[in-house]
FIPA-453904 format. One record per residue (C-alpha): residue number from 0; residue in one letter; x, y, z. Coordinates in pm, 1 decimal. Layout:
<firo NUM "A" <X Y Z>>
...
***
This chain:
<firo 0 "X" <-705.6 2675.0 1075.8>>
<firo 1 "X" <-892.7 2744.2 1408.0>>
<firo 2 "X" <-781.2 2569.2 1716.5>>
<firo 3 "X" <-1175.1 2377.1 1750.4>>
<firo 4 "X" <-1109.9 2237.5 1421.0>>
<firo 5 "X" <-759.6 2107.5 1414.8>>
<firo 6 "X" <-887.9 1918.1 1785.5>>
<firo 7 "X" <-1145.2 1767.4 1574.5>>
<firo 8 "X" <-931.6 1690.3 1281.4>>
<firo 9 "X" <-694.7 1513.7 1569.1>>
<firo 10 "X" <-983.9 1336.2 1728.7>>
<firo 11 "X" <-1113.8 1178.5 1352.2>>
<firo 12 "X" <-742.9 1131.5 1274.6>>
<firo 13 "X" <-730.4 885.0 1590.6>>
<firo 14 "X" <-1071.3 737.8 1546.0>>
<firo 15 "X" <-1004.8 589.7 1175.2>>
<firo 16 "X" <-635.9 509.5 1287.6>>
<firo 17 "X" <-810.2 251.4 1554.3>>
<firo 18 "X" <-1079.8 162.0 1300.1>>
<firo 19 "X" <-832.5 91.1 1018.9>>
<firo 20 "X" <-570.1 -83.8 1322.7>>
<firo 21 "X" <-873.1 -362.7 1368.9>>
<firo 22 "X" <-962.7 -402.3 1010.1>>
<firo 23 "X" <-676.4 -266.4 810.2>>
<firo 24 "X" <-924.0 -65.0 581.7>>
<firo 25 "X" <-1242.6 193.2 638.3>>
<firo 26 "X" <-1062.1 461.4 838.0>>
<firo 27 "X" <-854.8 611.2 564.7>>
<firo 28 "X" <-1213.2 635.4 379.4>>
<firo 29 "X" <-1389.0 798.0 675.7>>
<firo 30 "X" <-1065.7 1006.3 711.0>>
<firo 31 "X" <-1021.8 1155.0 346.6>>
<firo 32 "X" <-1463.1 1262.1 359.1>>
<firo 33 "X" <-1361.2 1470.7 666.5>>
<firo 34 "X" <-1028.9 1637.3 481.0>>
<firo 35 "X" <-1203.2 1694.8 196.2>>
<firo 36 "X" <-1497.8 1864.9 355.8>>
<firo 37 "X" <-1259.5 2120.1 527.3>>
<firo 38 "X" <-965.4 2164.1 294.2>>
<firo 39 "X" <-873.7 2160.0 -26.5>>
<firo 40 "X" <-874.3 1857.9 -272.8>>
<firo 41 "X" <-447.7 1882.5 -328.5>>
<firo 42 "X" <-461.8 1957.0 45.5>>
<firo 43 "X" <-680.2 1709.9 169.4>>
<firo 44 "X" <-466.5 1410.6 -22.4>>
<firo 45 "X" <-166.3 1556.8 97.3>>
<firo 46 "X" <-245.1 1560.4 411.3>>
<firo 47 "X" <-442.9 1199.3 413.9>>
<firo 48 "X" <-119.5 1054.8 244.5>>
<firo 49 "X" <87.6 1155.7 561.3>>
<firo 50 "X" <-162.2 1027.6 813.6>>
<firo 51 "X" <-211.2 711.6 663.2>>
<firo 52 "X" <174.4 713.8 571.9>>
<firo 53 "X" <259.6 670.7 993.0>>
<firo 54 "X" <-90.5 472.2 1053.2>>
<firo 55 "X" <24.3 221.7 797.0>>
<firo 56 "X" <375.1 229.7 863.9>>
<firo 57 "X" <308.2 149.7 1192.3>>
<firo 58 "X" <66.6 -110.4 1174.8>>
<firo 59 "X" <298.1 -286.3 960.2>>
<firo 60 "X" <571.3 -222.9 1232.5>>
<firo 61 "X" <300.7 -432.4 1503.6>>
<firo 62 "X" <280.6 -686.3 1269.7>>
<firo 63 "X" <582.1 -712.8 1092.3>>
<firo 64 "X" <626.3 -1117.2 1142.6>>
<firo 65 "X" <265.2 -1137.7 958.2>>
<firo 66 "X" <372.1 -946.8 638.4>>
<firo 67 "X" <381.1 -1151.2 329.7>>
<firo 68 "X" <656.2 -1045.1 88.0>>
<firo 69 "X" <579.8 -1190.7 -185.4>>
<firo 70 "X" <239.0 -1056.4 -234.6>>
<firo 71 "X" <344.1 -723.4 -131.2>>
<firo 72 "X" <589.2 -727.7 -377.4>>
<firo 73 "X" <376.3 -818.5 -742.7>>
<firo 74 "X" <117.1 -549.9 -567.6>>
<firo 75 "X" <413.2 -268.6 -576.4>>
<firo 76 "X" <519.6 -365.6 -914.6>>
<firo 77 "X" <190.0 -288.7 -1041.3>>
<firo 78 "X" <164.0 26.6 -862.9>>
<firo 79 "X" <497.6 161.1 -972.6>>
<firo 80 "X" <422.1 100.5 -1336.6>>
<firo 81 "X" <63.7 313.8 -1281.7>>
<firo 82 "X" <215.4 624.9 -1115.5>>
<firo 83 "X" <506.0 642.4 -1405.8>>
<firo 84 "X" <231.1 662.0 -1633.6>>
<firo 85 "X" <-22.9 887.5 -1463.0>>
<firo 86 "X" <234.1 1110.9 -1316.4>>
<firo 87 "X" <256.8 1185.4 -1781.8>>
<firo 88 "X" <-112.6 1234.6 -1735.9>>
<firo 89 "X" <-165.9 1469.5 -1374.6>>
<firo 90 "X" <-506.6 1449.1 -1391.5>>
<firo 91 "X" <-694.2 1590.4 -1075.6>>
<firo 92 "X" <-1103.4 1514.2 -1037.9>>
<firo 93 "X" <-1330.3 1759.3 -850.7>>
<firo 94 "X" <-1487.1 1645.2 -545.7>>
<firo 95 "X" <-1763.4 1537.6 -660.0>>
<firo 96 "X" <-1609.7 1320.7 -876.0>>
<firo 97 "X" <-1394.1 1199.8 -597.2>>
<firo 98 "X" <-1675.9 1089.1 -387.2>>
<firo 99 "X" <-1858.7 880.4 -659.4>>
<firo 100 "X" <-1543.4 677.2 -737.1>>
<firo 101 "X" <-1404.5 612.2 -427.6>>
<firo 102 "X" <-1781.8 471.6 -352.3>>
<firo 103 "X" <-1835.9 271.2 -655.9>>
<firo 104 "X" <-1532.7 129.0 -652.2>>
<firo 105 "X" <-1612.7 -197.1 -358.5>>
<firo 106 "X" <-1960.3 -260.8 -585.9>>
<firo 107 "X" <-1760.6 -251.0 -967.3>>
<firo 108 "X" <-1513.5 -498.7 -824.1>>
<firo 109 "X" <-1820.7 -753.2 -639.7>>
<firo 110 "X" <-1948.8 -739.2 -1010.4>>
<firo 111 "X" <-1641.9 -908.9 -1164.3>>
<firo 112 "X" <-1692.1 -1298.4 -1217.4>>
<firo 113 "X" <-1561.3 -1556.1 -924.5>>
<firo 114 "X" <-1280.6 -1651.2 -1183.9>>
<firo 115 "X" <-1115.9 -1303.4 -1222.2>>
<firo 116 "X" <-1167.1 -1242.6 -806.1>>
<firo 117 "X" <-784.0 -1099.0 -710.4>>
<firo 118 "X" <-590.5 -1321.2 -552.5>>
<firo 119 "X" <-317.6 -1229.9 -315.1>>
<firo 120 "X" <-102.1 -1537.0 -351.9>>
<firo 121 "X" <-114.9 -1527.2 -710.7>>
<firo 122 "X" <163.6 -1266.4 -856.3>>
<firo 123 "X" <5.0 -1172.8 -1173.9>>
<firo 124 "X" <-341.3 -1075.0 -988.9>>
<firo 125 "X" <-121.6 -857.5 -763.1>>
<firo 126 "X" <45.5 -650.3 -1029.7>>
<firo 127 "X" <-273.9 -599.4 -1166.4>>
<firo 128 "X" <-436.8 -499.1 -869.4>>
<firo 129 "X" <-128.6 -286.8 -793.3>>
<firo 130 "X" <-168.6 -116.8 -1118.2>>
<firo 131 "X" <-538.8 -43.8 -1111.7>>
<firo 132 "X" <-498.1 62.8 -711.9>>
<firo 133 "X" <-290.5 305.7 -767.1>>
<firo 134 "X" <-473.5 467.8 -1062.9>>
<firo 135 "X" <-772.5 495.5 -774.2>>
<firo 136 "X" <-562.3 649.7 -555.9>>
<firo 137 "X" <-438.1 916.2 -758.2>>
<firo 138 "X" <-832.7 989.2 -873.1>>
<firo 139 "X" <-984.9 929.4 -561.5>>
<firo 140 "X" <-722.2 940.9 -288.7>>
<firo 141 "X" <-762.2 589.9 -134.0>>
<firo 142 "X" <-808.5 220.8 -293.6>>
<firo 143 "X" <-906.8 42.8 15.8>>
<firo 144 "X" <-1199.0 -137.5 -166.6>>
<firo 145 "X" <-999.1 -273.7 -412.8>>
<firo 146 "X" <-711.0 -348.1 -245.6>>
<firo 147 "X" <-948.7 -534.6 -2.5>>
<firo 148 "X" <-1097.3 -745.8 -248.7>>
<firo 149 "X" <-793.4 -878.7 -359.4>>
<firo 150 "X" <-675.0 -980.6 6.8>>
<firo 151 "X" <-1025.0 -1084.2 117.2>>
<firo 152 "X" <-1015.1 -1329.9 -213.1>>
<firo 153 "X" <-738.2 -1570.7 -90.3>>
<firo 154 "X" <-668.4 -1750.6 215.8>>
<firo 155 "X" <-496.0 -1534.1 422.0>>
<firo 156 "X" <-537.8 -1517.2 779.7>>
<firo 157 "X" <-600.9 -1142.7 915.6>>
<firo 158 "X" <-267.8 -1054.8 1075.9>>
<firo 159 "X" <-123.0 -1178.3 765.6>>
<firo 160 "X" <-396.5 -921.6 579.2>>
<firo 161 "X" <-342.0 -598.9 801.5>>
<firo 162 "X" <37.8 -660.4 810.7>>
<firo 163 "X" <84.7 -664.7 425.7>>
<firo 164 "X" <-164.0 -459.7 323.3>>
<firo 165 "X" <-2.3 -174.5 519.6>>
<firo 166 "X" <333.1 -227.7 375.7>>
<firo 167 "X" <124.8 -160.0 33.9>>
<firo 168 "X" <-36.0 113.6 113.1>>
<firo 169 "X" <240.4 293.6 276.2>>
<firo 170 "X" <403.1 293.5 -72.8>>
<firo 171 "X" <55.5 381.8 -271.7>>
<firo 172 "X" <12.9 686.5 -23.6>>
<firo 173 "X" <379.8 784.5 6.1>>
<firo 174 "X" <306.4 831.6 -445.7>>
<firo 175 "X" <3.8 999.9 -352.4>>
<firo 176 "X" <198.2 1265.3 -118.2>>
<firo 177 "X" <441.0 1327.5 -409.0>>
<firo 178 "X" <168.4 1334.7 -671.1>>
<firo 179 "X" <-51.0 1574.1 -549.5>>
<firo 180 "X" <178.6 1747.2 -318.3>>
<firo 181 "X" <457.1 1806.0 -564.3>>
<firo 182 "X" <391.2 1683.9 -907.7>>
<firo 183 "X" <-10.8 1849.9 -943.2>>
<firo 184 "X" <-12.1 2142.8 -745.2>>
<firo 185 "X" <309.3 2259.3 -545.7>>
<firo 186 "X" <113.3 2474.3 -377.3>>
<firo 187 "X" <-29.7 2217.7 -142.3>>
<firo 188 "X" <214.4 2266.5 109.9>>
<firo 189 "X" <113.9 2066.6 468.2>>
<firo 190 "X" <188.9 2262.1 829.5>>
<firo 191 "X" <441.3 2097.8 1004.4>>
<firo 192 "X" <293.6 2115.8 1306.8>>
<firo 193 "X" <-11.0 2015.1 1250.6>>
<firo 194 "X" <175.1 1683.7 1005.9>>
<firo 195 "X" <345.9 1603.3 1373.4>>
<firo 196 "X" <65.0 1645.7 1566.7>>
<firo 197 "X" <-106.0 1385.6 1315.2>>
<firo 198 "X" <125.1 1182.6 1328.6>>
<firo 199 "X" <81.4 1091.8 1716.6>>
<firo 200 "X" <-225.7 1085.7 1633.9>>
<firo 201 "X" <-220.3 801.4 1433.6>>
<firo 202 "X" <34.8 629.9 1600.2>>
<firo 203 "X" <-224.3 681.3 1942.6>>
<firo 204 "X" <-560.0 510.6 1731.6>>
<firo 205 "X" <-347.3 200.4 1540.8>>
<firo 206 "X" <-106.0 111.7 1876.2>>
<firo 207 "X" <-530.3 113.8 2058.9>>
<firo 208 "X" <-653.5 -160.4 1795.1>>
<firo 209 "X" <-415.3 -418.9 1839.2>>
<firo 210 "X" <-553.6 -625.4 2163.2>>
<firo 211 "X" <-905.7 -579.9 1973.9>>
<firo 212 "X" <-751.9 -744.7 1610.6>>
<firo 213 "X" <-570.8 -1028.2 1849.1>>
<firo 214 "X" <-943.2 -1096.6 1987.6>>
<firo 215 "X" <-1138.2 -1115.5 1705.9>>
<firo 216 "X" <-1161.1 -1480.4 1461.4>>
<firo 217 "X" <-1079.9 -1467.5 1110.8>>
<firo 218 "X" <-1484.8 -1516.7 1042.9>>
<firo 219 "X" <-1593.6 -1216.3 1249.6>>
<firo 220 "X" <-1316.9 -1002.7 1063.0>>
<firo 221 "X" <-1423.5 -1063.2 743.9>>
<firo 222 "X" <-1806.1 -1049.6 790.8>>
<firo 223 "X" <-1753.2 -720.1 967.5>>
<firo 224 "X" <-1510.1 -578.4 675.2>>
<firo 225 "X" <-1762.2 -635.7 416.0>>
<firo 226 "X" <-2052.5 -461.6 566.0>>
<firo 227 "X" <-1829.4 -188.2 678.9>>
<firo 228 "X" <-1710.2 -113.6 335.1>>
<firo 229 "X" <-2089.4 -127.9 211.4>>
<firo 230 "X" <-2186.3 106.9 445.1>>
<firo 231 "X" <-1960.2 404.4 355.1>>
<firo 232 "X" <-1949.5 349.4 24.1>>
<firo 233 "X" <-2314.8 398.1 4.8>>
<firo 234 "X" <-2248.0 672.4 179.0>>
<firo 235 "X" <-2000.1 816.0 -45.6>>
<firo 236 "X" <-2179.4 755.8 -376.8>>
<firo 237 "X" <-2511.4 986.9 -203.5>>
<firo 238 "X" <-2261.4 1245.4 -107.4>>
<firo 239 "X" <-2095.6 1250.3 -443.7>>
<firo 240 "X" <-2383.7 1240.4 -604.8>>
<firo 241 "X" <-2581.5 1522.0 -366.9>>
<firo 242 "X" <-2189.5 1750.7 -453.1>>
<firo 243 "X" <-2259.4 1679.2 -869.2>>
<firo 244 "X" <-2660.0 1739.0 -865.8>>
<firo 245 "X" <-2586.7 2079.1 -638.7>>
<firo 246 "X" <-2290.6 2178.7 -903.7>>
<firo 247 "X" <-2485.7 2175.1 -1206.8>>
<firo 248 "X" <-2826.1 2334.3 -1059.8>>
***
């Protein structure tokens, strides 16, 4: 990989780290458009599951006093019991694909009726939303949308969101590294160097967003997470779309 595009890679990599430091979500979305439009698919999920990995890790490390156990827990049970399945299964979408569902996925879950809205301080609704996460991730790379739902749906405060959210997704991606980086295409091997340099990367954008979180009200958080979710989902669903109409012209 030339030298221009690694710095680039670098710079995006601590962008989205700040972006997802503030709101817990949206960066690793903005993040995995940019991998996949330079490597890969097994590549570009292998190397998204390490980034968001140390940016999750630690973010929960910043906020550690905010994480709540409990919720994390039901979500990880549900998540374990997905990747035993689909790690049977090792089914890998094209890009295209990709795209679409990652983008439709925030608007399918807005459809679902106020009574079945996740949850996070109700167990079953985590191992539920565990379990459907993690098939997302494994299709599309990230489940940000959902997994935002079902922590936008209760009453948690947004420390308490960005704290245990990251513990869950640190898992989710951590499956995703071994999933497509062992289990689907062994292959997909991830320079070292450029894994560190990532790394500091990410640790650089999410240590940036904290005094901005601590500033903003639990109002302006959530208003601003919605629309930011519309917006690149949108976005996602034209480029998937644009990728699927160009394929079978």
């Amino acid at each position: 990989m030339l030298a221009p595009t690694i710095a680039a890679l670098l710079a995006a990599i601590v962008a989205t780290s700040f972006l997802s430091g503030i709101f817990g979500m949206a960066g690793g979305m903005i993040l995995l458009g940019i991998l996949l439009a330079v490597l890969s698919l097994p590549e570009a999920m292998a190397l998204h599951a390490v980034t968001q990995m140390a940016s999750n890790g630690w973010r929960g490390l910043l906020w550690i006093g905010y994480v709540q156990w409990r919720s994390a827990a039901a979500f990880l049970s549900g998540c374990a019991i997905s990747f035993a399945v689909w790690s049977v299964w090792r089914y890998v979408p094209d890009k295209a694909m990709t795209l679409i569902l990652l983008g439709a996925a925030p608007f399918i879950v807005r459809l679902l009726p106020a009574s079945l809205s996740p949850d996070a301080e109700r167990p079953l609704h985590g191992v539920l939303v565990g379990g459907a996460s993690m098939i997302l991730m494994l299709l599309a790379g990230v489940s940000g949308p959902l997994i935002d739902t079902y922590f936008l749906g209760g009453k948690l405060e947004r420390r308490q969101i960005v704290a245990t959210k990251a513990v869950c997704q640190v898992c989710s991606h951590a499956a995703k590294l071994l999933y497509f980086g062992g289990l689907v295409d062994r292959a997909a091997a991830i320079d070292p160097v450029l894994a560190g340099m990532a790394i500091v990367a990410t640790i650089i954008g999410t240590s940036m967003s904290r005094p901005v979180l601590e500033r903003l009200t639990d109002t302006q958080y959530r208003v601003w997470a919605m629309r930011i979710i519309t917006v690149i989902a949108s976005a996602y669903i034209a480029q998937g779309l644009y990728q699927f109409a160009a394929a079978t012209n």
